[in-house]
Structures are given as structure tokens and as C-alpha cells.
C-alpha positions as CSV (number, residue, x, y, z in Angstrom):
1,X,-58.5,-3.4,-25.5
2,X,-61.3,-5.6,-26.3
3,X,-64.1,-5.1,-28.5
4,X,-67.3,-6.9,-28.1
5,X,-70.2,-6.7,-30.1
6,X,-73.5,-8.7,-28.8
7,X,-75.9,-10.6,-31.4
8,X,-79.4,-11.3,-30.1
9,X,-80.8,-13.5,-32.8
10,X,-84.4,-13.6,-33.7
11,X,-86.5,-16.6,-31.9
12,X,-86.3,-19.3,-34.5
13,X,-83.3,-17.6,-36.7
14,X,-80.6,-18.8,-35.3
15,X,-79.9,-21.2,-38.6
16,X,-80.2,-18.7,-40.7
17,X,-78.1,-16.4,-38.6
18,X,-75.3,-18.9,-38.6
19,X,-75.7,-19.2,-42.7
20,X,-75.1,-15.6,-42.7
21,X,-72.5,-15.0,-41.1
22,X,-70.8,-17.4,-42.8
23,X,-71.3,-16.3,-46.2
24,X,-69.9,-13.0,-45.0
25,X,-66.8,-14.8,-43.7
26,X,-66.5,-15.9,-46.7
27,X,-67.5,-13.0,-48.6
28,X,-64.6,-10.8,-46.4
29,X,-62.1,-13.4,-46.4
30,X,-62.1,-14.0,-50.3
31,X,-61.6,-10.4,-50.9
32,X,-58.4,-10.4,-48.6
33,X,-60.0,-8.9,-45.8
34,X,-57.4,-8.2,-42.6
35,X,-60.2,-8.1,-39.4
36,X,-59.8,-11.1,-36.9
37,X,-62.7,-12.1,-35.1
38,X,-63.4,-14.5,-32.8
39,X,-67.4,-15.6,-32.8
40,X,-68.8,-17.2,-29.2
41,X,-72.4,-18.3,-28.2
42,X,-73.6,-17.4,-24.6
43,X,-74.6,-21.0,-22.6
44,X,-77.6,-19.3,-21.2
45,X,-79.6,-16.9,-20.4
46,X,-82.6,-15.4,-22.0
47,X,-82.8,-15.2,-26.0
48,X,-80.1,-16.7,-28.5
49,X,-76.8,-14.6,-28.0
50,X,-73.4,-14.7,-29.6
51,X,-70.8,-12.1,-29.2
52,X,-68.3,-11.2,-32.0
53,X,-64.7,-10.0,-30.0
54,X,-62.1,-8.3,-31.2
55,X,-58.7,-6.9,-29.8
56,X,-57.0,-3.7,-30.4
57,X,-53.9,-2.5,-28.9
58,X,-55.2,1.4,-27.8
59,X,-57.5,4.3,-29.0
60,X,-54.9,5.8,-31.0
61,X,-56.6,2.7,-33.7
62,X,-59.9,4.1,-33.6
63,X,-58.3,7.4,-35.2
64,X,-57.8,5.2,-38.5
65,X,-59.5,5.9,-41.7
66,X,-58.0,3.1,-43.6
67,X,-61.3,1.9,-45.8
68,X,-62.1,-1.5,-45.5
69,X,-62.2,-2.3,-48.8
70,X,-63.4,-6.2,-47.9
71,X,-66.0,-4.9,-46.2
72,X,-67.7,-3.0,-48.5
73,X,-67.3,-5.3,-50.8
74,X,-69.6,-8.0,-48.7
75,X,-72.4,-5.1,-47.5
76,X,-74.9,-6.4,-49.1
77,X,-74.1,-10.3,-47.6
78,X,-74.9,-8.5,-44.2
79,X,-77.9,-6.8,-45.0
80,X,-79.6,-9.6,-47.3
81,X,-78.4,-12.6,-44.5
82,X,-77.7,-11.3,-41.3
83,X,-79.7,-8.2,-40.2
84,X,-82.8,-9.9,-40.9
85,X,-82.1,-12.5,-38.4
86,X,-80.8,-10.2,-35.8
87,X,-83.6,-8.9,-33.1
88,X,-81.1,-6.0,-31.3
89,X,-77.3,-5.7,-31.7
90,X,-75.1,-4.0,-28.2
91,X,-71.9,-2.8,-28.8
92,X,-69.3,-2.2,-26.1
93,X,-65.4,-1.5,-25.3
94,X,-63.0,-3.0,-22.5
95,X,-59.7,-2.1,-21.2
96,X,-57.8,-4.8,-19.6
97,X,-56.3,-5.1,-16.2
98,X,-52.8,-6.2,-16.0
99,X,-51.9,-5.8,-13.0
100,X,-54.8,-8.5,-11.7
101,X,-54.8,-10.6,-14.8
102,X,-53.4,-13.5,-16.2
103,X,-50.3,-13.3,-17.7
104,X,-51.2,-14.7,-20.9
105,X,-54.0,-16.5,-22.9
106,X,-54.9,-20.0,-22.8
107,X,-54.3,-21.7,-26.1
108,X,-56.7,-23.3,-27.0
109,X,-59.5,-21.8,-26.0
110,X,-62.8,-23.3,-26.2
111,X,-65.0,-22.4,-23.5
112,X,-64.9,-18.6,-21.4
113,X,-67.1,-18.4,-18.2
114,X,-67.5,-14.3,-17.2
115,X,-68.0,-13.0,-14.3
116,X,-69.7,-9.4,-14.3
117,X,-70.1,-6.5,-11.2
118,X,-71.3,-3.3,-11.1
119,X,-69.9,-1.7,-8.2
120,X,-71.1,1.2,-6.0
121,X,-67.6,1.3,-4.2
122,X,-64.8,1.6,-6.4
123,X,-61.9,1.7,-3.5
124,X,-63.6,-1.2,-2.0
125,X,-63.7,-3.4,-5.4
126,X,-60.1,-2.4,-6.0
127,X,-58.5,-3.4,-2.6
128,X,-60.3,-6.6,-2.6
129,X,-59.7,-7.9,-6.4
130,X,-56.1,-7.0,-5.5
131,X,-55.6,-9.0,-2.6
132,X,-57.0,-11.5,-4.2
133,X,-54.9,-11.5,-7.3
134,X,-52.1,-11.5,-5.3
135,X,-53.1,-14.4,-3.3
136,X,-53.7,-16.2,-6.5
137,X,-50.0,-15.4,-7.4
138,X,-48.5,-17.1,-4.2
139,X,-50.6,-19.4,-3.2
140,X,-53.7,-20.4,-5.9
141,X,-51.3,-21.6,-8.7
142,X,-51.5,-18.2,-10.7
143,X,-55.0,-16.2,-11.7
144,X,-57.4,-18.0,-13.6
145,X,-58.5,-15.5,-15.7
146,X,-58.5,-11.8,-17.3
147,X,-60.1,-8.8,-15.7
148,X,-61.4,-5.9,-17.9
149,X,-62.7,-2.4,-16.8
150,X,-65.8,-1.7,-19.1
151,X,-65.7,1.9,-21.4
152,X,-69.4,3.5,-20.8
153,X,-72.4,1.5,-22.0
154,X,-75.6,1.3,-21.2
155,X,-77.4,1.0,-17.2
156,X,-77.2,-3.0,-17.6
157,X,-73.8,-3.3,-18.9
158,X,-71.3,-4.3,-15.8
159,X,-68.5,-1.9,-15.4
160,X,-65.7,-5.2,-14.9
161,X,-65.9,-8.1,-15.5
162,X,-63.0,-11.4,-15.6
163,X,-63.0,-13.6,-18.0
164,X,-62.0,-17.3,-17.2
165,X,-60.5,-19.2,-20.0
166,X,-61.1,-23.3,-20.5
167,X,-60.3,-25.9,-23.2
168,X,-63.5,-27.3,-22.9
169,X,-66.5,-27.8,-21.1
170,X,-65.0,-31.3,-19.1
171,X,-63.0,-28.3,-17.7
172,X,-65.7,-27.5,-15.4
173,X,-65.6,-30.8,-14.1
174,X,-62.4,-30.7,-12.0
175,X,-62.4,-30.3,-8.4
176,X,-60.2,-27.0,-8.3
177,X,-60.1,-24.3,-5.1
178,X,-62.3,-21.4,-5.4
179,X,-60.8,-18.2,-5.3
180,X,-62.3,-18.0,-1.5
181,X,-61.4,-20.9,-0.6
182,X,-57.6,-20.4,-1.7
183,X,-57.9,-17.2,0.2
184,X,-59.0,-18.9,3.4
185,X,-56.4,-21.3,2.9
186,X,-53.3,-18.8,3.2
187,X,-55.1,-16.5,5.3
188,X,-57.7,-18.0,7.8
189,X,-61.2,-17.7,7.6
190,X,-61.5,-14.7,9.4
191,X,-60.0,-12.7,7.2
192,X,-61.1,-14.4,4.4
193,X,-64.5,-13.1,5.4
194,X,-64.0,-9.9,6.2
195,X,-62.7,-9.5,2.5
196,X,-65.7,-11.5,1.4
197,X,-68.0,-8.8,3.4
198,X,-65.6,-5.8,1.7
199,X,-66.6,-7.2,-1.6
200,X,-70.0,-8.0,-1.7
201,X,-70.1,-4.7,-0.1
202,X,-69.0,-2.7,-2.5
203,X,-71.7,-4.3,-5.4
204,X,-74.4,-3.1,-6.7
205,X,-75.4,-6.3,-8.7
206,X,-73.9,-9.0,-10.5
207,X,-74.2,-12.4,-13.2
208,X,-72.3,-14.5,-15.1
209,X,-72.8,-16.5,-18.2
210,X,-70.9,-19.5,-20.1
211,X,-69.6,-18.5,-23.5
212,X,-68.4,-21.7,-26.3
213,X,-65.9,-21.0,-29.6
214,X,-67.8,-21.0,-32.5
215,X,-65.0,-21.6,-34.9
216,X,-66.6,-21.6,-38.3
217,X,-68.1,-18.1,-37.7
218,X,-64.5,-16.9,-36.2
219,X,-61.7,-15.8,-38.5
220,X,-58.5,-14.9,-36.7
């Protein structure tokens, strides 16, 4: 499960945001603090965003009390140099989705690029993402990326989205196969666009943004 908690920053804080949460790094980690983090700035967009993930392995953790010590420790570094800076905070959870997912991370890291939906046809979505994945599996040199069902949240939160993993952004450069195109490839194009047609079909909207590792304000 993932855990993702979206900073908008202030118009003109964003150095002072940065200062922050690095004195609370600091702050947490000298006090032996045990949460891993991983800090990423959204590409574009509208306003300065960075979203702080983190990973759990199932709900049963949310039922821990353990006190973060560490944490309370550094309070005040996040109310004196962080809050300030911060114009509107979104928290949301994820659920991965193995069966249509990558098998394992790419190490290494540096860049994400998500794709998000919000589906009016769940059947639909389902059907199609699967026969895609599979596809992938045979024919596109594996899936690219990790898909994730979202937990609740707000009217403009997606409910999945897949997150595509690249060591940087001369990544993005290559001349790879979309997913469409692979599928046309082992399939024909008629089918390929029926299944295009299924999917777009069963949207309601959907985006996508560029995400880059922001080491020094990640601990993990």
C-alpha cells in the first residue's frame, strides 16, 4: 500500500519549504527516527507541488499505537519551518495491483510519470487494463509500470492510476512502443481499436503529471 501525502507550497516559498523540510529530516533522523520517505516534485502543473510517499504492507499497520518518539521530538521544526510555507496539504491511500503491474521496482529511480483515470465503467476499465497487461507480458517486453487502485479521496482525486518508473529524464528520450502500438502490433489494428474505444469508454476524465527524486528531502 502506498501512502501519499501532497504539498502545495506557497507562491514564492518554495526555498523556504525545502529548508524546512530539511531541518526536520534532520531533526527526525538525529533522534533515531524509523519512517522512510521518499520526497518527489510534480514537473508541472498549476502551483509548486511535491508529494511525500510512503509504503506500508496492509491496514492491519494503521492499528499501531507505537508513539513516534522522533517525531514529537522535531514538532516544533514543522510548525516553525514548514506549515508556514505550505498553502493546502491532500492526503491519500493506494492499493497496488499485482496482477497488472510490474514485477518489481526500478532501482534507481529518478523520474515517475503517472497516469490517472476516473472511470464511470469499472468492468470496462478492468477488461481492457488486463488485456493490455497481458500483452505487455508477451509481446511489449514486460509492463512498464505499477498500477494502484485509489482508497476514497476527494471528487478530483483519480480512482487508479500507474506509475511509470525512469532513471532519468534522458529516459523520455528513447523511441520505445506505446502500449497501443505494441497492442496493434500482436493484435491488428482492428482490434486494437476496439479496445481503444472500450477504454476511453469507460472514462470519465483523466491527466498525468511528471514527478523527479528529491533526494535530500527523502530518507529511506
Amino acid at each position: 500500500m502506498l501512502n501519499l501525502t501532497e504539498f502545495t507550497v506557497k507562491m514564492g516559498h518554495n526555498s523556504q519549504f525545502k529548508e524546512g523540510v530539511k531541518m526536520w529530516k534532520k531533526c527526525y533522523n538525529d533522534n533515531n527516527g524509523t519512517f522512510k520517505w521518499n520526497m518527489w516534485q510534480r514537473f508541472q502543473g498549476e502551483g509548486n507541488v511535491y508529494v511525500l510517499t510512503s509504503t506500508m504492507n496492509n491496514w492491519a499497520e494503521l492499528d499501531k499505537d507505537d508513539e513516534d518518539t522522533a517525531s514529537n521530538n522535531c514538532r516544533s521544526k514543522a510548525m516553525d519551518f514548514i506549515w508556514p510555507h505550505v498553502e493546502k496539504v491532500q492526503y491519500n491511500l493506494a492499493e497496488s495491483i499485482p496482477e497488472i503491474s510490474r514485477p518489481s521496482p526500478l532501482e534507481g529511480t529518478k523520474v515517475v510519470w503517472t497516469y490517472n483515470v476516473k472511470i464511470s465503467d469499472y468492468s470496462a476499465f478492468k477488461e481492457v487494463t488486463k488485456e493490455i497487461s497481458s500483452t505487455m507480458r508477451s509481446s511489449g517486453g514486460g509492463i512498464r509500470g505499477t498500477w494502484y487502485n485509489v482508497v476514497g479521496g476527494g471528487p478530483d482525486v483519480a480512482d487508479f492510476f500507474i506509475a511509470i518508473p525512469f532513471v532519468n529524464f534522458a529516459e523520455l528520450d528513447k523511441d520505445t512502443d506505446g502500449v497501443w502500438e505494441v497492442y496493434e502490433k500482436a493484435h491488428g489494428k482492428k482490434k486494437a481499436d476496439e479496445l481503444r474505444a472500450k477504454f476511453r469508454s469507460a472514462l470519465i476524465s483523466d491527466w498525468a503529471y511528471l514527478y523527479s527524486y528529491m533526494e535530500d528531502l527523502s530518507s529511506n
